[in-house]
N, C-alpha and C positions, 0 to 999 in steps of 0.2 A: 221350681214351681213358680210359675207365673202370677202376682198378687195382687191385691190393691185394697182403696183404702177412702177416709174421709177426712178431710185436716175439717175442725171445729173446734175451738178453743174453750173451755171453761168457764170463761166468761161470756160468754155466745148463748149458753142455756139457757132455758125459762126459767126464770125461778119468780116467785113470790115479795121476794126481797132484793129486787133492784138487779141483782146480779147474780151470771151461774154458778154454781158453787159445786161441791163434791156431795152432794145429794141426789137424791129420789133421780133426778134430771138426768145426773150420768147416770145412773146405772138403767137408765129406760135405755139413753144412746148407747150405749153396749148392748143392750136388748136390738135396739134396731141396726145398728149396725150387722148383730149375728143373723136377725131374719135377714139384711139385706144378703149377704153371704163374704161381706167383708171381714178383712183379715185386720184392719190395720185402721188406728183412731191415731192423727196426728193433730198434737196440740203444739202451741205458742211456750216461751217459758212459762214455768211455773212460778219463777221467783219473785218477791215483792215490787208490784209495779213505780215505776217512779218518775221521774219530770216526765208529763204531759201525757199521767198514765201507762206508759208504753212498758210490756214484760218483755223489750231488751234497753230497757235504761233503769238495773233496779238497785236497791239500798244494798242486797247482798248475793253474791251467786251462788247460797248455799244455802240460803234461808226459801223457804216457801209461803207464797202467797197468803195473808192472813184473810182478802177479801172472799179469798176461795172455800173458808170455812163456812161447814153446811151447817145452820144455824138450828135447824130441827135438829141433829146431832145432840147440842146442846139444851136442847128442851128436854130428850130423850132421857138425858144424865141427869136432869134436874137442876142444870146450871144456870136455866133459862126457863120465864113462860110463853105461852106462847101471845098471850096477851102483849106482852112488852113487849116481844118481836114484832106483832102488829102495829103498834101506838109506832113505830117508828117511821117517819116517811122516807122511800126511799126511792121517790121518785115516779111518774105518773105515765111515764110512754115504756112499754112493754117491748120495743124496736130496741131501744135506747139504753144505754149503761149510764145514768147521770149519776158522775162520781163526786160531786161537789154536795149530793147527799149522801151515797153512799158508804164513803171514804167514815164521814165523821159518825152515819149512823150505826155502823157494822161495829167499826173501834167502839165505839162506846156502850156494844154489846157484848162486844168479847171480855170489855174490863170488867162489866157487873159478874160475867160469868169467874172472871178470874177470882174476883171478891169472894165467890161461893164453893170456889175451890178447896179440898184438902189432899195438898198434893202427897202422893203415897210413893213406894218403892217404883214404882214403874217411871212414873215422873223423872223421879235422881234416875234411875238406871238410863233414861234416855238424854237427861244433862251429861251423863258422865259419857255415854256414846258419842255424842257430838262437842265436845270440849273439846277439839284441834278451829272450834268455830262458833258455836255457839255463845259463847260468853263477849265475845267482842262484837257479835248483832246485837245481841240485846242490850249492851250499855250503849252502844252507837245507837240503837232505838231511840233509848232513852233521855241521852243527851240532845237529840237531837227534839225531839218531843217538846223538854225543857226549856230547850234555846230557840229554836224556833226556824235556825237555820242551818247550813250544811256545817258538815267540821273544819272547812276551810277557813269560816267564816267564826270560830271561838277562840276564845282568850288562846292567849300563848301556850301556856301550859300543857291544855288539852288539844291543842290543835297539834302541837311537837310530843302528845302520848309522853308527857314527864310521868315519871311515875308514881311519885306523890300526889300529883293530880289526877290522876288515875284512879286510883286506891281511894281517894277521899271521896270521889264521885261516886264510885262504886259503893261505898259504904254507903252514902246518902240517900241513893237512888236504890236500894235494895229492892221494892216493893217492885216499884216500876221494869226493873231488866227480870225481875219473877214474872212479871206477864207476861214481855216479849220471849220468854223459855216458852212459858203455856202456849203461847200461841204456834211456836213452832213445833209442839208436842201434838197437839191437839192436829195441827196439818197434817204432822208424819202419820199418824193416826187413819185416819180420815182417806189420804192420798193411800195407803197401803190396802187400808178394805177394799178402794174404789179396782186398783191394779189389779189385785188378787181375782176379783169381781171377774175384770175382762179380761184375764189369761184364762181363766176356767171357762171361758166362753168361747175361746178359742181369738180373743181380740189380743194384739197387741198393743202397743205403747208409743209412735214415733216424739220422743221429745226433742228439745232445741238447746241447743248452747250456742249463744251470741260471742262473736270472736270477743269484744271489748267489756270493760267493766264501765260502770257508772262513776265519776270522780265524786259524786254523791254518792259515799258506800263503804261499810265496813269494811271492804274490803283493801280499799285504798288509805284508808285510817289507820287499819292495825297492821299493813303490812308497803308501808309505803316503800322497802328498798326494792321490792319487785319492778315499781315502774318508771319511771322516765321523770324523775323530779328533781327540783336542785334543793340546795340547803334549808331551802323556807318550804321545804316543800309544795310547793307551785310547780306545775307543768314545765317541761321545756319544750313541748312540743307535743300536739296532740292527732287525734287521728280525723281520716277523712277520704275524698277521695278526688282527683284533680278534674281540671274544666275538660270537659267534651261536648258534644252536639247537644244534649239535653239540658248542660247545665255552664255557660260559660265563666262561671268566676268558680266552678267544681260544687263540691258539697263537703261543708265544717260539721262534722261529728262531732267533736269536741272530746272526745273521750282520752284517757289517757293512757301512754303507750306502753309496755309492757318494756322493763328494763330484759331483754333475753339473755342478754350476757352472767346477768347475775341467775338468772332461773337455772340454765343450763349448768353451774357450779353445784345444785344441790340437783341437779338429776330432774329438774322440771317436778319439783315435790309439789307446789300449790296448784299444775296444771292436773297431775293425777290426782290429787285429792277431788278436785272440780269435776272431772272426765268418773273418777269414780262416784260421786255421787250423784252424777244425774243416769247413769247406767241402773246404779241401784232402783231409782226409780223408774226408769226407761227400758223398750226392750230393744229401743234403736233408737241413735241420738244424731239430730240433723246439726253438723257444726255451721255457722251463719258466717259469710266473708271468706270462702275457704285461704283467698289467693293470698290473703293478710298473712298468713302461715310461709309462705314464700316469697314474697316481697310485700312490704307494709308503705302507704303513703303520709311523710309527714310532716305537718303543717308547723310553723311557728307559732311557739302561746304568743296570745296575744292578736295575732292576724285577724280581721272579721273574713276572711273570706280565704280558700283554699287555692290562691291561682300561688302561692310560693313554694307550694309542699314540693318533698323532691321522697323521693324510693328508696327504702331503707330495706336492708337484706333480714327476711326471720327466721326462725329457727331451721325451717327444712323439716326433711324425714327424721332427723334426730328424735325432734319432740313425741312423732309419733309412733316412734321405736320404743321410746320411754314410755309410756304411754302402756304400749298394747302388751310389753312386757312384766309391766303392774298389775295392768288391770284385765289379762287375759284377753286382747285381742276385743274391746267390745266392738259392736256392731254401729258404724255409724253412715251416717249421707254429708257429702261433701259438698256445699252452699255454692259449687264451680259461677254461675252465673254473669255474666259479664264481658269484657272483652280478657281475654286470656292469653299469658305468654306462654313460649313452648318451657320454660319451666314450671311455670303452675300446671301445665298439662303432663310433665315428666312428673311430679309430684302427688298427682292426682295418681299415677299409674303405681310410683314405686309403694302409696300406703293399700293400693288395690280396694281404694273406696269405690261405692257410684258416687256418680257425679249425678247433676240432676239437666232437666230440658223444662221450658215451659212453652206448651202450645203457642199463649199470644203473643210471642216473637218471633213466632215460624215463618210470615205469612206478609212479607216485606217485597214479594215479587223476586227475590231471587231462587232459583232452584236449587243452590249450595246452599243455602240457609241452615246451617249444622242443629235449627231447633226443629226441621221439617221433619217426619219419624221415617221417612225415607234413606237420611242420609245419617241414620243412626248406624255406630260401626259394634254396637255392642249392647248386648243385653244388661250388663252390671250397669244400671242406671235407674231413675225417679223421673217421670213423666209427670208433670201436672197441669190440666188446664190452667192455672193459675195458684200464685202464693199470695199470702197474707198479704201483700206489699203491691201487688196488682190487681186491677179492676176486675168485679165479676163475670161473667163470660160474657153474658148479655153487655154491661155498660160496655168491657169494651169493644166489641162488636159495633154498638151501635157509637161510637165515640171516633173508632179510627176511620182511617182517610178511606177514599172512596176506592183507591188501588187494590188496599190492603183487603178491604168487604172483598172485593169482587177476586181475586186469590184465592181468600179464602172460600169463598164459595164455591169454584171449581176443584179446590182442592178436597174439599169436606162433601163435595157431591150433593151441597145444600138447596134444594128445592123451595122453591118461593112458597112462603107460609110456616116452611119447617122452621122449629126453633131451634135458634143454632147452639145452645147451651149443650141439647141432647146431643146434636151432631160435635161437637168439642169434647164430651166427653166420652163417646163411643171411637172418636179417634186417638182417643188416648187409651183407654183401653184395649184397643187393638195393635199395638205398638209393641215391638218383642224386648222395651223395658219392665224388666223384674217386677219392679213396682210401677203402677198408679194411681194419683192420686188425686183429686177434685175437690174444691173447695164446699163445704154444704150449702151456698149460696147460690153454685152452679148448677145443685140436684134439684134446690129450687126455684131455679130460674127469676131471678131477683137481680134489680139493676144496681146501678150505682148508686144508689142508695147505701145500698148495704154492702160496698165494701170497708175492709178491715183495717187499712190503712194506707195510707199517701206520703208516701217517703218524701221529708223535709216539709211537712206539714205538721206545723208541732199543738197543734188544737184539734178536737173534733174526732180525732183519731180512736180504735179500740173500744167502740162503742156499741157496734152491732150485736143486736142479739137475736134468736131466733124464737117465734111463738111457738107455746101449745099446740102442739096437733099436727104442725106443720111434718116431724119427721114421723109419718100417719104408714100405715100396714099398706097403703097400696104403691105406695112411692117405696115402702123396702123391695115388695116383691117386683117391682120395674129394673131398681139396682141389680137386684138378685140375678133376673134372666138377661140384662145384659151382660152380667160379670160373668155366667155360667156360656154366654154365645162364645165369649171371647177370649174361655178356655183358663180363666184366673182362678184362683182355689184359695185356699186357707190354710193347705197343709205347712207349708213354710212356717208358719208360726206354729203351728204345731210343734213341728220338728225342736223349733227354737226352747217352747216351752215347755217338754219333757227333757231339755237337756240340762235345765235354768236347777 
């Protein structure tokens, strides 16, 4: 069965307090999503945002978002008033995510609530749950908190995880890595109502896992033989992606590269622990960079700029043998996007993911154009007017070359006057990919303004939020009767969610 769906991120919501959170907000978007007659809410990571905001640069890939806690939540419990919650500014444009107040006003409401805490059995029972991870976030919170900068950047000791310094921090910082538990309690919490909420509604789940971690992150702290470091643990070599037509000196990722050789000796254990736990909260998980998985580009530390990286071979099908073997085969989307070799495409084929297509690359004047939905050879695929990482359908409509407009316009069959958001995402919908899916920027015909982010633009990014009212009863019922013209349904999650 044919589906589709709305990528809108959590932080995108109205809310009250600066930013969307797992409140009142979503569960209305699940409300409107099911008037609309959509099957499928796909969000951004969840996990703690980090340099330059961004949820694929975060502190841990197993922790969850603290700003996404829904602060009424904790009024309700008594943790919080709601007096306080108001006295706090968090910020004055309702468009806008301004994290420079949000960041320090949210934290400093989660800690009074930590203060009023008396944590009971359920609390332990969900520390002892997550203790393969939890206890090295929260002292990595907290050291970090304390110091003020990354752990590459502390005393010897702690930077080289001795274990006398370890144990002494820990003891000191007791109070402090007690919070960062609560707060990823209170997430798990919160994040489980919200899912529960939208599978009984018949909504799914699409989540994200970004191929790389953050070299700012517990995760490269407490498990540094995983990745690609030398004895001082410092990079030898980071990720990225080399010079082409858009970017002549490439683009520095900077991230750090997974040692494969050693993952593969324990069976790829830290990859399914990761894969398993965003499953658990996901009912279909989009992997970000697929072709990194079959050859990876990489750069020397050190280099400012990506024109020396050279192709380094990754794990292959292996990993995702392991994988599906663990963790029952979940459901995922493969990030294919870009220029592709016939092994990334032999790869794509032997794990039998979909791959995905986006509209606004289709529409270059050539008629091979493999994103046209003409020259689609196969249903198992994700159609999206556009991703989080491209212009809304309007900016770029109105942004690209004059070739490009007038293409598409005879290809979209666009009528002067028509807005071509509607016509974008009426051709996506009608595409015989399994799913599609439209950014809520698209539904609202909103320019560039409001898009989500600008790949190597490390400011201003993840900012977008959408107003009150805007996702309104007559805009579901518009989604509705087109997703019902174009023969898309909802039973596939169905299907999915009586099996779960």
């Amino acid at each position: 069965m044919r589906s589709s769906g709305i990528l809108m991120h959590i932080t995108s919501l109205p809310s009250p307090y600066g930013i969307g959170s797992l409140g009142r907000a979503a569960y209305e978007f699940v409300d409107f999503l099911e008037q609309a007659g959509q099957g499928w809410w796909q969000v951004l990571p969840i996990t703690p945002a980090g340099a330059g905001n961004s949820p694929y640069s975060s502190y841990s890939v197993f922790a969850g978002n603290p700003l996404l806690i829904d602060l009424e939540a904790l009024v309700e419990q008594g943790l919080l008033t709601r007096e306080e919650c108001g006295a706090v500014d968090f910020g004055g444009d309702p468009r806008r995510v301004d994290y420079d107040k949000v960041i320090p006003g949210k934290l400093a409401l989660l800690k009074r609530a930590w203060s009023r805490l008396s944590p009971g059995e359920e609390f332990a029972a969900f520390e002892r749950e997550h203790a393969d991870w939890l206890p090295d976030y929260a002292l990595y919170m907290a050291l970090r908190d304390r110091f003020g900068v990354p752990w590459y950047n502390w005393e010897e000791p702690l930077r080289m995880r001795e274990t006398k310094a370890v144990a002494a921090w820990a003891g000191k910082l007791r109070d402090e890595t007690g919070f960062w538990s609560f707060v990823q309690y209170e997430f798990d919490r919160q994040w489980k109502a919200l899912k529960q909420y939208a599978n009984r509604h018949g909504v799914g789940i699409v989540g994200d896992i970004p191929i790389y971690v953050s070299m700012d992150s517990a995760d490269v702290w407490a498990s540094p033989e995983l990745f690609e470091l030398d004895e001082r643990r410092r990079p030898v070599a980071v990720a990225g992606v080399p010079p082409d037509y858009f970017s002549p000196t490439g683009q520095l990722w900077g991230n750090p590269l997974y040692n494969w050789a050693r993952m593969k000796r324990d069976g790829y254990a830290w990859w399914i622990r990761r894969v398993r736990r965003t499953a658990s909260q996901c009912d279909i998980t989009r992997i970000d960079h697929f072709r990194g998985f079959d050859e990876y580009y990489a750069v020397p530390y050190g280099d400012e700029t990506a024109e020396n990286g050279v192709w380094q071979k990754g794990p292959g099908v292996g990993l995702f043998d392991a994988i599906n073997s663990a963790c029952g085969s979940p459901r995922v989307i493969a990030e294919d996007l870009g220029l592709l070799t016939p092994t990334v495409e032999q790869l794509l084929r032997d794990t039998g993911y979909p791959g995905m297509k986006v509209l606004e690359f289709a529409f270059d004047s050539n008629w091979r154009n493999p994103y046209l939905p003409f020259n689609y050879t196969t249903d198992n695929l994700v159609v999206y007017t556009g991703t989080h990482d491209n212009d809304t359908a309007c900016g770029w409509y109105a942004a690209c070359g004059s070739a490009t407009r007038r293409f598409a316009r005879k290809y979209l069959r666009l009528r002067r006057g028509e807005p071509v958001h509607w016509k974008l995402i009426e051709c996506a919908w009608s595409t015989r990919a399994s799913l599609a899916v439209a950014q809520m920027q698209d539904f609202l015909g909103l320019g560039s303004e409001a898009r989500m982010n600008t790949p190597s633009v490390a400011e201003g990014c993840w900012s977008w939020r959408a107003l009150s009212g805007e996702c309104s009863p007559q805009l579901a019922a518009r989604i509705r009767a087109l997703t019902a013209r174009h023969g898309r349904g909802r039973e596939s999650f169905a299907r999915t969610a009586a099996a779960q």
